[in-house]
N, C-alpha and C positions, 0 to 999 in steps of 0.2 A: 698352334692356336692362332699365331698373325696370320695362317691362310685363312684361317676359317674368317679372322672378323675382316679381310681383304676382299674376301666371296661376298660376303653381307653387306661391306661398304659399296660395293658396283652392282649391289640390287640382285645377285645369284642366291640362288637356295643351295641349303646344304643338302647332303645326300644322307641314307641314314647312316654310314659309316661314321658320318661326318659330325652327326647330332650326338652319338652314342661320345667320340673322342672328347665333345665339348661339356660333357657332364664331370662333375664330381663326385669319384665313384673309388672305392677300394681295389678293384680290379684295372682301372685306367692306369693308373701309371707304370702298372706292372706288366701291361698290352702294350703300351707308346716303348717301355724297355724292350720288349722282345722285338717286333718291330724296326726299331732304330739299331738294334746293336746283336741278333743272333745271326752268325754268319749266313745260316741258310738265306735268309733275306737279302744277302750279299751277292748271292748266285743264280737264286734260283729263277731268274729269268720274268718274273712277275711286275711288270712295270707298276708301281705307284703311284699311281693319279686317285688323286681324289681319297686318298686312304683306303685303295684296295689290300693292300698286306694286314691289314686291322681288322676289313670286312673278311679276310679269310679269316683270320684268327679267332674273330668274335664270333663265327660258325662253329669252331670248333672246342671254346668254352661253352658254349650253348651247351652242345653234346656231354663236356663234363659233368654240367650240371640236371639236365633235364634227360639223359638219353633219349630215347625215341618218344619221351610223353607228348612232349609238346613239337608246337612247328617249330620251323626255323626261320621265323619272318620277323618283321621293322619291331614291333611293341614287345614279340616277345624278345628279341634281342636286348630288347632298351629295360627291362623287366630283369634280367640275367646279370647286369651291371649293377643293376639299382639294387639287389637283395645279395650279393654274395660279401660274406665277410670278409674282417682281414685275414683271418688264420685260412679259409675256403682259401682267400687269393692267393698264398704265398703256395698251397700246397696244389694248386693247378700253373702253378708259371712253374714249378718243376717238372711235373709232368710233362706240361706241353715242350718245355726246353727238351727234355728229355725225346719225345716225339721226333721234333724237328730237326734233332741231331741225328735219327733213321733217315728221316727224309732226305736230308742234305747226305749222306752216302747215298742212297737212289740218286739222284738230283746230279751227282757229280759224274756218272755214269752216262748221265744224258742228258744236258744241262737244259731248262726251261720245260723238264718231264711236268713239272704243277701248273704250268702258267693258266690250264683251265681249272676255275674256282671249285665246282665240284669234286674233280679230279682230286684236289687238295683234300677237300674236306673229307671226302669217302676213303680216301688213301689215310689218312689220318685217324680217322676212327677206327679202321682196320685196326693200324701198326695201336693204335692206344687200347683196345679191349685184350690184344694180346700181351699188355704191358708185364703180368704179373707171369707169363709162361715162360719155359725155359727154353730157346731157340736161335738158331745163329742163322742170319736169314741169308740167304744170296744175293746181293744188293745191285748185283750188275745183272745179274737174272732176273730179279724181280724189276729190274726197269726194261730187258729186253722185253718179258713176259707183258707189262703193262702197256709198252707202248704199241704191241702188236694188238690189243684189245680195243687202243685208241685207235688204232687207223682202221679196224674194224668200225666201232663206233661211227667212226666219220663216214667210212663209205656205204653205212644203211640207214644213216640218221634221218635220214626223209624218205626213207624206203621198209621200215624195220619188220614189214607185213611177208616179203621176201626170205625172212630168217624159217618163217617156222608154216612156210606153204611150200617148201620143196620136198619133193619125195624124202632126201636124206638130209633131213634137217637132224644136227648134232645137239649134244645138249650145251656145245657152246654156244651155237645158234639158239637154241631157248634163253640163255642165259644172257645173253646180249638185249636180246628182243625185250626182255623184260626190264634190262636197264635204260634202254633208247627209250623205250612208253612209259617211264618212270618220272619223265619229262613233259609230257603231251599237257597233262594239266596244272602242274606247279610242282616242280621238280624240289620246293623246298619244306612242300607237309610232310610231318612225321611218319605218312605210311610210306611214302615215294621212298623216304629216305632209308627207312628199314629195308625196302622191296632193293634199293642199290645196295646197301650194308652182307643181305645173301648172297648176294651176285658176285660182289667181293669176295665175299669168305668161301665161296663155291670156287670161285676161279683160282683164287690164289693161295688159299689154305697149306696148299702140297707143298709151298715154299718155306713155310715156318716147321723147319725141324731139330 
């Protein structure tokens, strides 16, 4: 909180992460805990400025609460703080604890595998929709498997028209294609976010067994 009234005393605005941490909210001090004190955030390579470990977070109680109805943008975010109870809170800071203790075995296989924010959050809702199945996942496989997706990603991401105009285009070439263009107009509305949530579960499904 003294950053935030230090940014407003030299005339900086806050960001929305930043507006959301400064609210009075059932779910805030249970976010500033996970945050400050779950090892993942110790490792996982995600530098913190500005209260980016919070903005992934508050992405991913979104999802708790809303699944795909709504977007994933500044009012509604601040919307997801303001309405969730205390007994809602206590029973998503398990969950997500739960979550990020998957991720951090990914994460230690490849350190800095999350640092990009969707990556987080699409990787998150995955490992979270399968929470209630029974599966012992490959942790060092499913970070080899993601990271080769990622440098896929990166070497069509301004080209992604090339996945699915080659004579042998794969269907991981469609699958890619549809996650890179899942970006072009707001990577954080509810359909985009769905349209990457299949692509996920298409790509990586085989690994949950």
């Amino acid at each position: 909180i003294r950053d935030l009234f230090a940014r407003l005393q030299k005339g900086m605005g806050l960001n929305q992460a930043e507006l959301r941490r400064a609210l009075s909210t059932n779910i805030g001090i249970y976010v500033e805990s996970i945050v400050n004190n779950h090892s993942f955030f110790k490792t996982c390579g995600i530098p913190n400025i500005r209260n980016k470990h919070q903005d992934y977070i508050d992405h991913v109680i979104a999802y708790t609460i809303n699944g795909f109805r709504k977007d994933f943008k500044g009012q509604i975010l601040k919307d997801v703080y303001m309405t969730i109870s205390p007994e809602t809170a206590e029973n998503i800071v398990k969950t997500t604890t739960n979550v990020l203790e998957q991720m951090e075995k990914i994460n230690n296989h490849s350190p800095g595998i999350f640092k990009n924010k969707w990556g987080f959050v699409d990787t998150f809702i995955l490992l979270y929709q399968k929470k209630e199945d029974d599966y012992n996942l490959p942790y060092k496989l499913f970070s080899m498997e993601f990271n080769k997706f990622e440098l896929s990603r990166k070497k069509f991401n301004r080209i992604p028209n090339e996945l699915i105009e080659k004579e042998n285009s794969t269907d991981d070439d469609k699958r890619l294609y549809s996650y890179i263009t899942s970006f072009q107009k707001d990577g954080a509305i509810k359909h985009n976010m769905e349209i990457r949530n299949k692509v996920f579960n298409d790509q990586f499904n085989h690994l949950f067994k």
